[in-house]
C-alpha positions in Angstrom: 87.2 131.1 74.8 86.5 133.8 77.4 89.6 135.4 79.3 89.3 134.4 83.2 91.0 136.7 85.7 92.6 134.6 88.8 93.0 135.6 91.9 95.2 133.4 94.1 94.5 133.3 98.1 97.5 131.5 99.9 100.6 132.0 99.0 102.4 128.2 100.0 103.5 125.4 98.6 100.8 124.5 96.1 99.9 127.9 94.9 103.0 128.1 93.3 102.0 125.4 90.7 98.4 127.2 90.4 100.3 130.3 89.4 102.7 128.5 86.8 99.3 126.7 85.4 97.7 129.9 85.1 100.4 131.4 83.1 100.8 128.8 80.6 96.9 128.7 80.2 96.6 131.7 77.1 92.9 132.5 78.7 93.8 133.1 82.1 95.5 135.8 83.9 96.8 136.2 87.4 95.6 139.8 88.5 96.1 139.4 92.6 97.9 137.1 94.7 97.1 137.0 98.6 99.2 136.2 101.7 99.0 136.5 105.5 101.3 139.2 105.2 101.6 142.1 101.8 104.8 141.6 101.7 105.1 137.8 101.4 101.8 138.2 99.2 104.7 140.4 97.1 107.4 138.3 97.3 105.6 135.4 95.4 104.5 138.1 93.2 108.1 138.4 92.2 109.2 134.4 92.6 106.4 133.2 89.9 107.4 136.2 87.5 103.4 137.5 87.4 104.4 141.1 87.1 101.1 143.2 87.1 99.1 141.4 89.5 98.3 143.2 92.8 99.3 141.9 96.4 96.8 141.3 99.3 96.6 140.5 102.9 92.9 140.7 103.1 90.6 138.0 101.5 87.7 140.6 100.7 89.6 143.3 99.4 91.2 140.7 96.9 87.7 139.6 96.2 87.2 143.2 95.1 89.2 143.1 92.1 87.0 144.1 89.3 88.8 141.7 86.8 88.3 138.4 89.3 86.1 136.3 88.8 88.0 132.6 89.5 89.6 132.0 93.0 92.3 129.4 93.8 91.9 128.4 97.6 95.5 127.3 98.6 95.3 128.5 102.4 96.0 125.5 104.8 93.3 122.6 105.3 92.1 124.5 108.1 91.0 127.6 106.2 89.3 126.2 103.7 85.8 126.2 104.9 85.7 130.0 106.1 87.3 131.1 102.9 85.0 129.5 100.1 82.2 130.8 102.2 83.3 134.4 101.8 84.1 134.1 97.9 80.7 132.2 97.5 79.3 134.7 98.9 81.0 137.3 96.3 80.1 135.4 93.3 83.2 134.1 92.1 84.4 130.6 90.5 86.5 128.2 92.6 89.2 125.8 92.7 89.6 124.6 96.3 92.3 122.6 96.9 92.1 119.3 99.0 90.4 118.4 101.4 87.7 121.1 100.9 86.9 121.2 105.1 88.3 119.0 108.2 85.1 118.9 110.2 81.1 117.9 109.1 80.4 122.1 110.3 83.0 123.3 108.3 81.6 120.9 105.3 77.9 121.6 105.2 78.8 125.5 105.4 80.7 126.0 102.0 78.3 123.2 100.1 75.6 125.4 101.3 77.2 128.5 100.8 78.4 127.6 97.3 74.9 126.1 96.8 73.3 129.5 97.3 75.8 131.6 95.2 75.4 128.8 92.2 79.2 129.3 91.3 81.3 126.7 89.6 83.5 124.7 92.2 86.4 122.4 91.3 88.3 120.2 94.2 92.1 119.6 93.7 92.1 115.9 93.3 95.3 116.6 91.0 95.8 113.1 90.1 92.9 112.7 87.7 95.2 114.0 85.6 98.0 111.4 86.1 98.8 109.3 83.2 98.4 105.9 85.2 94.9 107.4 86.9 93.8 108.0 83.3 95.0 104.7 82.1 93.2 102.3 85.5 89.8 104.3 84.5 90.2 103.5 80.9 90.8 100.1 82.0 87.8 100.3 83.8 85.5 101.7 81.2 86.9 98.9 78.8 85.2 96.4 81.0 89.1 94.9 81.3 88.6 93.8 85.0 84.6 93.2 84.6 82.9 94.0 88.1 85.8 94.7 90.7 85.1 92.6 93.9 87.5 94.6 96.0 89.8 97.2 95.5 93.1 98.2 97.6 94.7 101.9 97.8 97.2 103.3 99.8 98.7 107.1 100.7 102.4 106.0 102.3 104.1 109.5 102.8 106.7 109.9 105.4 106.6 113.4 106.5 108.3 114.4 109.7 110.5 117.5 110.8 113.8 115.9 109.3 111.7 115.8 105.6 111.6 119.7 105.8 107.9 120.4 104.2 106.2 123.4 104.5 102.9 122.1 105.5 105.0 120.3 109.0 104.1 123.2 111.1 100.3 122.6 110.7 99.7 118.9 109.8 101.2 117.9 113.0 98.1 119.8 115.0 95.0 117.5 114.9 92.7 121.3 115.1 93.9 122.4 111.6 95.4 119.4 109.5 91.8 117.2 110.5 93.7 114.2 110.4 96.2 111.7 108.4 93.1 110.3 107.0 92.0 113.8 105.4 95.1 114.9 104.5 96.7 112.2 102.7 94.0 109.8 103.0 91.7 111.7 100.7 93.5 111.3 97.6 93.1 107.8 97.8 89.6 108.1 98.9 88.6 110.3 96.1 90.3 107.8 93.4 88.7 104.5 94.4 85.2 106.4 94.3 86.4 108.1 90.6 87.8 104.3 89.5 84.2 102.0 91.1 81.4 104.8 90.4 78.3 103.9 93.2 78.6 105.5 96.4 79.7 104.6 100.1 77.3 103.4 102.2 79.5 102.3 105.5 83.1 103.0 106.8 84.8 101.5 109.5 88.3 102.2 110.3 91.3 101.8 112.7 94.3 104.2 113.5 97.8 104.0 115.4 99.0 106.2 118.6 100.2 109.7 117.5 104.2 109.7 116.4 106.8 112.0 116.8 105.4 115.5 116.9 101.9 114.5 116.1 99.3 115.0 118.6 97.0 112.8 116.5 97.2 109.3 114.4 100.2 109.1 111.5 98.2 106.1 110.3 94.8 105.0 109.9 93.2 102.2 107.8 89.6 102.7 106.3 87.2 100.2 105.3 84.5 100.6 102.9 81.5 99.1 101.5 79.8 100.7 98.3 75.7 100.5 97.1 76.9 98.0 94.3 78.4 95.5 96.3 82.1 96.3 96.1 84.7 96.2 99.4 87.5 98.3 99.9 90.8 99.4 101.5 92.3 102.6 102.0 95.2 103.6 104.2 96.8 106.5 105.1 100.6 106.9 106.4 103.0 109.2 107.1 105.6 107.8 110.2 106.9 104.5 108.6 110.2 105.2 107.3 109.3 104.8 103.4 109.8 107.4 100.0 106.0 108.3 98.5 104.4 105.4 97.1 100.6 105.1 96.1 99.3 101.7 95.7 96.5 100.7 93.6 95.0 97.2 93.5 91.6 96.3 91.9 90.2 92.8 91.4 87.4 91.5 89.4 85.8 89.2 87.6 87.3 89.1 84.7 90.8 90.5 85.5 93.1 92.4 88.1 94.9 95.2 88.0 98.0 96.2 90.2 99.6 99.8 90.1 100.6 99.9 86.0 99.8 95.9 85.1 96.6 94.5 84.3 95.8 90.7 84.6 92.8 90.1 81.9 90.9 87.1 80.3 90.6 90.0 77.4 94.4 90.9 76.9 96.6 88.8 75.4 96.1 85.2 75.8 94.3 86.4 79.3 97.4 84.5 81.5 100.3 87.2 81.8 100.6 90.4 82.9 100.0 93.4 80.6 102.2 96.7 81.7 100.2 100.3 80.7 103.3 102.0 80.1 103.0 104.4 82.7 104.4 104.1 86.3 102.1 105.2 89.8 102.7 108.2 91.3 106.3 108.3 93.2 106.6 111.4 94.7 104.9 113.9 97.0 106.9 117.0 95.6 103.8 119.3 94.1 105.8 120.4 91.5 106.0 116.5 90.2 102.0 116.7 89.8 99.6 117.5 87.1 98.4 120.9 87.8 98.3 121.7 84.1 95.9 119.2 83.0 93.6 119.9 85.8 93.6 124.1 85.5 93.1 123.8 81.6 90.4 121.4 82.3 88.8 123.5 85.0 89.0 127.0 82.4 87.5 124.1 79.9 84.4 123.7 82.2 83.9 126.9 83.0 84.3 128.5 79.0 81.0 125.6 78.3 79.3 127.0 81.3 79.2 123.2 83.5 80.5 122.9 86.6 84.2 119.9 87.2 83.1 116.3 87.3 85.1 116.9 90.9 82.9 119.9 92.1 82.3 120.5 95.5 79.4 118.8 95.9 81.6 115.4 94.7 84.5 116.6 97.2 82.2 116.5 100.1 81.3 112.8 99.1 84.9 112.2 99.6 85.6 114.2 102.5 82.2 112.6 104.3 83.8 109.3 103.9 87.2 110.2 105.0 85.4 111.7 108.0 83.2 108.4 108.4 86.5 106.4 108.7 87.7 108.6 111.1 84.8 108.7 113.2 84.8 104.7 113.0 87.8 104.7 114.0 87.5 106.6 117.5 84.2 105.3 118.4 84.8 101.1 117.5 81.8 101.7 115.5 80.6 101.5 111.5 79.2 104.6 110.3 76.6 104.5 107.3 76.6 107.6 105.2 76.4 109.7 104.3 76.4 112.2 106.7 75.4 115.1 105.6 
């Protein structure tokens, strides 16, 4: 395999577990970290034990780096856009982390600016990598729950001043966290379109009153109807008082499946439940998801020259339909995609 020089652009939460993948990866290499600031850009330098690499308050100088040539985007939601446009522009490989934009401008500006470049993109929909996502699309692909009728996921994540997160300070602004929808929403939104295949084709939603520091919604409920018939659910929701929990319900023909059970004609003696072994996701820490599996997957991709099964141009289907529920939502009216 080929050796991959990373640069690392935001320095938060997330990046953290970027820069612990990266070192346990044996063909990658952090060479240059950057922060609003060089000296928190240093700091993390120190914290994640990635002696060598170089600090940077400035994305274009970091792009300068001759041994770069893969990007992690971890700058808040609202950055996003502007940034992948600028290392599109400088020819390097991407992982953007979730959601990719929080508007349709900000949206059709990276696809096209990543379009033009021809780089490899990869959107951090970490939970492919779950055991229990891995084991409901195997469930899938086994033809276990035949055609699913109607499917049911849910994003329930308190997360108000007293919870202490470091993404608070922006989330609560509707101008830079989007919405609830995009934020948390799009991990639900992104799974039920990995678990049914087709694409959306209409999205209606509805949404609460802000709460507590929020100027916009804490919860929103999107409703969805795909090109093969299908129905869905997805909610977002972060003000109930509640610990992390991430539903998943599909029904079908020939059997049901609820978080880690599956209800089958083809298990068993087709009347009891069947448990995968594996529990949902349970909590929202970062540090508790599978960043591993998806950076070794993503150097994988990238060492046979194809682009992620979750590139950008699959991130934007998600984002569009997050932004379709939204947009529902304030207007009292469906919107067909997609959009852009």
């Amino acid at each position: 395999m080929a050796e991959y020089g990373i640069g690392i652009w935001g320095a938060g939460w997330v990046a953290g577990e970027h820069a612990h993948a990266y070192f346990a990866n044996p063909h990658t290499h952090v060479m240059a970290v950057g922060s609003r600031t060089l000296e928190g850009a240093k700091r993390r330098i120190d914290e994640w034990g990635i002696g060598g690499a170089q600090a940077y308050d400035d994305l274009e100088a970091l792009l300068a780096h001759p041994d770069v040539n893969l990007v992690s985007v971890c700058t808040p939601n609202y950055q996003h856009a502007a940034d992948v446009v600028t290392i599109a522009a400088a020819g390097k490989h991407m992982l953007i982390e979730k959601p990719p934009a929080t508007d349709l401008v900000g949206l059709r500006a990276m696809r096209d600016a990543v379009r033009k470049a021809g780089v490899k993109t990869h959107v951090g929909f970490v939970l492919h990598w779950h055991p229990l996502f891995q084991a409901v699309k195997q469930v899938v692909a086994d033809g276990l729950l035949g055609r699913v009728i109607m499917a049911q996921l849910d994003y329930w994540h308190r997360l108000t001043a007293e919870d202490e997160l470091p993404l608070y300070a922006w989330l609560v602004n509707k101008e830079k966290a989007g919405s609830i929808f995009l934020a948390g929403g799009s991990h639900p939104m992104d799974a039920v379109r990995w678990f049914l295949g087709g694409e959306i084709v209409e999205a209606y939603g509805y949404s609460t009153h802000p709460s507590g520091d929020y100027d916009h919604a804490t919860t929103t409920i999107g409703m969805l109807r795909f090109d093969h018939g299908a129905i869905a659910k997805i909610s977002a929701c972060v003000e109930a008082y509640i610990p992390y929990t991430f539903n998943i319900d599909l029904l079908g023909e020939e059997g049901t499946l609820r978080d880690e059970k599956v209800y089958s004609r083809k298990l068993g003696n087709g009347k009891e439940w069947v448990d995968l072994g594996t529990a949902a996701p349970r909590s929202g820490e970062v540090s508790a998801h599978p960043f591993q599996g998806e950076i070794d997957y993503f150097v994988d991709c990238l060492d046979r020259g194809v682009d992620s099964e979750i590139n950008l141009e699959d991130g934007v289907k998600t984002t569009e339909a997050c932004l379709a529920v939204d947009i529902a939502a304030a207007t009292g009216k469906p919107v067909k995609l997609p959009l852009l």
